[in-house]
C-alpha positions as a Markdown table, in Angstrom:
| # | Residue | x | y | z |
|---|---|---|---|---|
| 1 | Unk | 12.6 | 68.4 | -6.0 |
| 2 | Unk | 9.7 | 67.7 | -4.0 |
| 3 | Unk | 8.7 | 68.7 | -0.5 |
| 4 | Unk | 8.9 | 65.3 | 1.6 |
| 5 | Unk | 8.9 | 67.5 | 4.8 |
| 6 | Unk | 6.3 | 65.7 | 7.5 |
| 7 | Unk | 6.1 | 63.0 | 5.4 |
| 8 | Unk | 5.0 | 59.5 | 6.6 |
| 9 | Unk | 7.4 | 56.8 | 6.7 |
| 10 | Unk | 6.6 | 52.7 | 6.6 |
| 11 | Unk | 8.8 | 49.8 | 7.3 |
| 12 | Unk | 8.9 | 47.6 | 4.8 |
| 13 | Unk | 6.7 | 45.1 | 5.2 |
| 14 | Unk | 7.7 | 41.7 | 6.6 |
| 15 | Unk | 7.3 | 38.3 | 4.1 |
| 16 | Unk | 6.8 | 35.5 | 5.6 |
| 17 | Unk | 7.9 | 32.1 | 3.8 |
| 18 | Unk | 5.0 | 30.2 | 2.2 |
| 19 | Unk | 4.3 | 27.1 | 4.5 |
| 20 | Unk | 3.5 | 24.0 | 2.3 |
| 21 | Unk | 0.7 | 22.1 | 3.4 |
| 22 | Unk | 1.3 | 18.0 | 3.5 |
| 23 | Unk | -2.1 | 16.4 | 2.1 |
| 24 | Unk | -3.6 | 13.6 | 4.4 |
| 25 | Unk | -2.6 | 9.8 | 4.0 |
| 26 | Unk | -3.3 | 7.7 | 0.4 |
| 27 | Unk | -6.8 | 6.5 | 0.8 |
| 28 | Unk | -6.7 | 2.4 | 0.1 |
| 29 | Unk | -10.7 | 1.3 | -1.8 |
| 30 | Unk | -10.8 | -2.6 | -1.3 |
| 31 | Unk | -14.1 | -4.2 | -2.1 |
| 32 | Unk | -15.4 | -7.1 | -1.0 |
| 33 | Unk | -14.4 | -9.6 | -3.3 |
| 34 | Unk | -10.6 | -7.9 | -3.4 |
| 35 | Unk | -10.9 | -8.9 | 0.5 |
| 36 | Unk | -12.0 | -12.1 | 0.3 |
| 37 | Unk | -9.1 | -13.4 | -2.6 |
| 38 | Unk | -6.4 | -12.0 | 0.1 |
| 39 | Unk | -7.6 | -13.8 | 2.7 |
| 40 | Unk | -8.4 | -17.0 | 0.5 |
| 41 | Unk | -4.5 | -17.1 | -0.7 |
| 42 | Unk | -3.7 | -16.1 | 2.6 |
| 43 | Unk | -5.1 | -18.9 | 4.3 |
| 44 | Unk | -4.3 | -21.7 | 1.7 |
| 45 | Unk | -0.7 | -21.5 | 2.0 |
| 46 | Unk | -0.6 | -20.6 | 5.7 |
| 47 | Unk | 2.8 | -20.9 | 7.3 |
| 48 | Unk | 4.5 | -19.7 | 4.2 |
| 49 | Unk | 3.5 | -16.6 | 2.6 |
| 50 | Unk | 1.3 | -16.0 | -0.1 |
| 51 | Unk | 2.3 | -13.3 | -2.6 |
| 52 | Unk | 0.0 | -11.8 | -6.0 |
| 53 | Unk | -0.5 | -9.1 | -7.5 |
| 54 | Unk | -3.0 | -5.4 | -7.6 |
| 55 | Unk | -5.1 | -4.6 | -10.4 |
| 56 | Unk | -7.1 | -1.8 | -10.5 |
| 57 | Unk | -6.7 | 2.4 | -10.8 |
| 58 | Unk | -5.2 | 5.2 | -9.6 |
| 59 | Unk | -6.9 | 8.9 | -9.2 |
| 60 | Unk | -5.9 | 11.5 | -6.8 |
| 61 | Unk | -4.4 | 10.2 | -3.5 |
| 62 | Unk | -6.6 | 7.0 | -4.0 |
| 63 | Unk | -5.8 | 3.3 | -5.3 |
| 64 | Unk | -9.0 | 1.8 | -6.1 |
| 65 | Unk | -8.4 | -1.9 | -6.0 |
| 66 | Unk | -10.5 | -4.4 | -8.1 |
| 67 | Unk | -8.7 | -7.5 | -8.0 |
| 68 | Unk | -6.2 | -9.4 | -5.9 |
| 69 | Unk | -4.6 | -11.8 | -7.9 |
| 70 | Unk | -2.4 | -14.7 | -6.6 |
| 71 | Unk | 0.8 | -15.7 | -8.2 |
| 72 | Unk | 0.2 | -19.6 | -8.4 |
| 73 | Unk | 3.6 | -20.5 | -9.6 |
| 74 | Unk | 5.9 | -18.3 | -6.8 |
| 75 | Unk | 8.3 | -20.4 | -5.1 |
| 76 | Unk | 7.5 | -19.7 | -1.2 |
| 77 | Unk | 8.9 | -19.8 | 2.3 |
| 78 | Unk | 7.5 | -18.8 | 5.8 |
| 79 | Unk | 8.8 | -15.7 | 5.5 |
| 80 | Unk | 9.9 | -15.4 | 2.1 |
| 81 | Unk | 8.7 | -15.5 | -1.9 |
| 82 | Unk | 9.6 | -15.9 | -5.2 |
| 83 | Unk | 8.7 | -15.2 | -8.7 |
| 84 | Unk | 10.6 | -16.0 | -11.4 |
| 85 | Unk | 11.4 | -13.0 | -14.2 |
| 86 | Unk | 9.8 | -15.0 | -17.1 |
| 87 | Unk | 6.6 | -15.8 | -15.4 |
| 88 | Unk | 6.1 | -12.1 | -14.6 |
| 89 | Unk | 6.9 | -11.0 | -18.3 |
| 90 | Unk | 4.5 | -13.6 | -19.6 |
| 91 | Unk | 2.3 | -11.5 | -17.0 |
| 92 | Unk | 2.6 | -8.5 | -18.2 |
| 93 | Unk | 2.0 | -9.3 | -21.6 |
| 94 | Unk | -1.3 | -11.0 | -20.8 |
| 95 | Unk | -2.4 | -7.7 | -18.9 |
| 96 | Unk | -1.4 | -5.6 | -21.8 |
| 97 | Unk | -4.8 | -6.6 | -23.1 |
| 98 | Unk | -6.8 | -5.3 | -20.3 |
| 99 | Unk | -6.5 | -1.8 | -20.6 |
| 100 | Unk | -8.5 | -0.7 | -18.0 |
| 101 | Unk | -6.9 | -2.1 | -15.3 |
| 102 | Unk | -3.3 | -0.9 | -13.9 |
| 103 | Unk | -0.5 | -3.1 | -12.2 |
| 104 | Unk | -0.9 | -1.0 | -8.6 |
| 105 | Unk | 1.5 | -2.7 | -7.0 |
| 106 | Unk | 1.4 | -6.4 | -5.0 |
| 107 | Unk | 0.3 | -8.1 | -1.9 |
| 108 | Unk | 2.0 | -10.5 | 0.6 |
| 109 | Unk | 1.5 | -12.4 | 3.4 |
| 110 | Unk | 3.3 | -12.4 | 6.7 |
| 111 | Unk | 3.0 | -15.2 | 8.7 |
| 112 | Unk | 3.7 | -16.5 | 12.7 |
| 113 | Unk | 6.0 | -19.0 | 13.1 |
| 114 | Unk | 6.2 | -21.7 | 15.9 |
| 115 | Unk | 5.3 | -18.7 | 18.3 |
| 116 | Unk | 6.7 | -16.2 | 16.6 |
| 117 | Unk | 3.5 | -13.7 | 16.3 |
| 118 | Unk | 3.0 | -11.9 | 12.6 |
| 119 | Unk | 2.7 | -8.4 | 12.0 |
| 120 | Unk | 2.1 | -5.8 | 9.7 |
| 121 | Unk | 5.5 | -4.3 | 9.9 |
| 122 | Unk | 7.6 | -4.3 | 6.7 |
| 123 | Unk | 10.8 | -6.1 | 6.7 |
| 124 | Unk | 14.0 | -4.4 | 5.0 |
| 125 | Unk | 13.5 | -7.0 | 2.0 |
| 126 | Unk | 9.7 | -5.4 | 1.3 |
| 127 | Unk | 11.5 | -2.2 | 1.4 |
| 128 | Unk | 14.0 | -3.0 | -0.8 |
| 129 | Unk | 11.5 | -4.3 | -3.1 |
| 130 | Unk | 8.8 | -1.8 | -3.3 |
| 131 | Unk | 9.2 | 0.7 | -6.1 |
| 132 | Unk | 8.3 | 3.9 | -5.4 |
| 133 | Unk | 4.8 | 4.0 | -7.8 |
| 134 | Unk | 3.7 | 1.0 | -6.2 |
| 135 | Unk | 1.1 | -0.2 | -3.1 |
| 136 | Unk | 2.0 | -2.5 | -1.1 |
| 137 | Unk | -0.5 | -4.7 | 1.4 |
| 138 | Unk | 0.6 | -6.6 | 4.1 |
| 139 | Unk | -1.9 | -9.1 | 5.5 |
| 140 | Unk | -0.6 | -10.5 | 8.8 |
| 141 | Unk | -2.2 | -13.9 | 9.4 |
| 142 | Unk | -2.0 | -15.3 | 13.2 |
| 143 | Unk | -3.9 | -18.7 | 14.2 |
| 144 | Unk | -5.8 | -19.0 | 17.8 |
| 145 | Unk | -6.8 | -22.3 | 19.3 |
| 146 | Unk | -10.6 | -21.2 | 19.4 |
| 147 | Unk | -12.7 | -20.5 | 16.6 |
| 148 | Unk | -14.3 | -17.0 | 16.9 |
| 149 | Unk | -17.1 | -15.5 | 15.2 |
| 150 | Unk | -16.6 | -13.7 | 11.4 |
| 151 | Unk | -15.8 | -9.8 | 12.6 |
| 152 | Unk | -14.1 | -7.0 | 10.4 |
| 153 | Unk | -13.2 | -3.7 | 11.7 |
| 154 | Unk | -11.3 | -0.2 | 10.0 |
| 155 | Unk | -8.8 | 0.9 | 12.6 |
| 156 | Unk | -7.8 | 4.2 | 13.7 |
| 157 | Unk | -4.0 | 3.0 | 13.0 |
| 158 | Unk | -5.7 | 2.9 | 9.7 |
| 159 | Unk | -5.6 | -0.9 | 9.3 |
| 160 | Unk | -8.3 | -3.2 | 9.0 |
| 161 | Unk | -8.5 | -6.6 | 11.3 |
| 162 | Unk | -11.0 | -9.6 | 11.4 |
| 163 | Unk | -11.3 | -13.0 | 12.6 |
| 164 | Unk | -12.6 | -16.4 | 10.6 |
| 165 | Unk | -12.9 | -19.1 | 12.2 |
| 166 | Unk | -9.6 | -19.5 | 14.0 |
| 167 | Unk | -7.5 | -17.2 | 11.8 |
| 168 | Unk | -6.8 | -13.4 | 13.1 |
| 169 | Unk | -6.3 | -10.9 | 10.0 |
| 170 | Unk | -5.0 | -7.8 | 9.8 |
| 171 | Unk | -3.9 | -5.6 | 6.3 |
| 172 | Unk | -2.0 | -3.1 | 5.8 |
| 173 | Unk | -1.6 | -0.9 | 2.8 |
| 174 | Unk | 2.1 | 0.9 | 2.6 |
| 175 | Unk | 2.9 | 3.8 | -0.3 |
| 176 | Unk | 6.0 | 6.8 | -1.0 |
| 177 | Unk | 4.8 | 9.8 | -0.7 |
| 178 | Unk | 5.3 | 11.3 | -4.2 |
| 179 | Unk | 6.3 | 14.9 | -2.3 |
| 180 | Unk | 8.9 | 13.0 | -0.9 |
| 181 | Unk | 9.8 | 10.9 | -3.9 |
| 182 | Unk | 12.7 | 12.9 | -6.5 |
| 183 | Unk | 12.7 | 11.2 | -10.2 |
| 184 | Unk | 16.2 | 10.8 | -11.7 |
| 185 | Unk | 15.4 | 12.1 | -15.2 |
| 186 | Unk | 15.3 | 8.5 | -16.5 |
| 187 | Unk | 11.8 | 7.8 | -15.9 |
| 188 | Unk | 8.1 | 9.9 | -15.2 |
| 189 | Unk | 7.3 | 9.4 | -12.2 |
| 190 | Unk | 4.8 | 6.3 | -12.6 |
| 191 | Unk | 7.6 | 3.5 | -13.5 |
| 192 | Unk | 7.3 | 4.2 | -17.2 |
| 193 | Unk | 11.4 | 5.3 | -17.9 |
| 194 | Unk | 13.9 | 3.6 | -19.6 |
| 195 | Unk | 14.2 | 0.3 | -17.2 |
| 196 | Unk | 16.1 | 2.5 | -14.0 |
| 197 | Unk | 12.7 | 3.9 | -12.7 |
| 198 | Unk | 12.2 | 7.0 | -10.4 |
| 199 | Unk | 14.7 | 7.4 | -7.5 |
| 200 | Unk | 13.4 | 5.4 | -4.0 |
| 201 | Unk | 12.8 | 8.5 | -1.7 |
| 202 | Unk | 15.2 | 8.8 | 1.3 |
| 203 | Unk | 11.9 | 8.5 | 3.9 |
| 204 | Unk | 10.4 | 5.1 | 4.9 |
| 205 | Unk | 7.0 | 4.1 | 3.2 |
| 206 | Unk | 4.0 | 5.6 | 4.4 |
| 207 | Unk | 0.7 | 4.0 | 5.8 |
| 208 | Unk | -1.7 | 4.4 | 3.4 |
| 209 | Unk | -5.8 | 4.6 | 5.1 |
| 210 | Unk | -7.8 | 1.3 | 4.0 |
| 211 | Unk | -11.5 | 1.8 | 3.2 |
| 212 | Unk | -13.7 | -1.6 | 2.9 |
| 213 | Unk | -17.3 | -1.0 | 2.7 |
| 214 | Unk | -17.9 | -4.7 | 3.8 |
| 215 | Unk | -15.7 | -4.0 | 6.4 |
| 216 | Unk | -17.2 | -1.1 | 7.5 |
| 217 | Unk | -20.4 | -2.1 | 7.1 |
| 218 | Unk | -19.9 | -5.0 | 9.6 |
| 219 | Unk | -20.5 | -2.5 | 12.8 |
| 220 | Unk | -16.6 | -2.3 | 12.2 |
| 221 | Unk | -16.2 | 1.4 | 12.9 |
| 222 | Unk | -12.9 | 2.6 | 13.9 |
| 223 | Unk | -11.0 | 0.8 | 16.3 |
């Protein structure tokens, strides 16, 4: 048996939990021409909303959009719209053939009303529509009685706003964080499963951060 007399004793040492570190928002890429078809659909059916579609890719905490599509035949209301089931499917087969581009998600329009001012905000119904895959832009569309020179700016709410003519813009991108977001075994994760798709997370949707190099490159710096 060996001498332990005088021997040094330790405490055992104390572990600390491993802290998880929560990456920053979803960055948003629109270019110009993705800007300019939101604001065009935007525009032409002002006082009702204007609803299409996302195409582009997805890497690493980015959608890169390339195209803002809008859906010509949605039935529409001033704060409401519609697409019917066989259109989309006819859609979807059409874009089968582009196999570069992904579905990212859809765009809508919010509109003000008498004097009811839009926002960005989402409404229960875009809630209860967004899957939890997909982006979601908001562009909130609000006429003024002046005309006012064209101006974009990137906001530190990480929005974007501009002004044409007499129409005030400003887009929002919306996403579920996928940290957040438990699958229910019937799909993977990107809406691919068996027609139940992934669980919708228990947290509201997140603001995702919109970069516009036209934007940007307007003297728009953060606002």
């Amino acid at each position: 048996m060996p001498d332990t007399t005088g021997a040094l004793t330790t405490a055992p040492a104390t572990v600390r939990p491993v802290r998880s570190i929560r990456p920053g928002p979803v960055q948003v890429y629109l270019n110009e021409n993705v800007l300019l078809g939101m604001v065009l659909s935007t525009v032409e059916v002002f006082k009702k909303e204007c609803f299409g579609v996302l195409l582009g890719y997805r890497t690493d905490g980015k959608y890169i959009v390339e195209h803002a599509l809008p859906y010509q035949s949605a039935r529409r209301g001033h704060n409401w719209t519609e697409l019917r089931s066989d259109k989309w499917k006819i859609l979807q087969g059409i874009l089968r053939n582009f196999p570069k581009l992904d579905i990212l998600g859809d765009y809508h329009s919010h509109t003000m009303y008498r004097d009811i001012r839009a926002s960005i905000t989402l409404s229960d119904e875009d809630i209860a529509y967004m899957e939890p895959h997909e982006l979601q832009i908001v562009v909130a569309i609000n006429q003024q009685e002046y005309a006012r020179a064209w101006s974009w700016s990137v906001n530190v709410d990480r929005t974007l706003s501009g002004w044409i003519d007499r129409y005030h813009f400003r887009i929002a991108a919306y996403y579920y964080d996928r940290h957040e977001t438990a699958s229910n075994g019937n799909g993977d994760g990107n809406g691919n499963g068996n027609g139940h798709g992934p669980r919708k997370p228990l947290t509201r949707p997140r603001r995702a951060q919109i970069l516009c190099p036209m934007a940007m490159g307007m003297g728009g710096g953060a606002r």
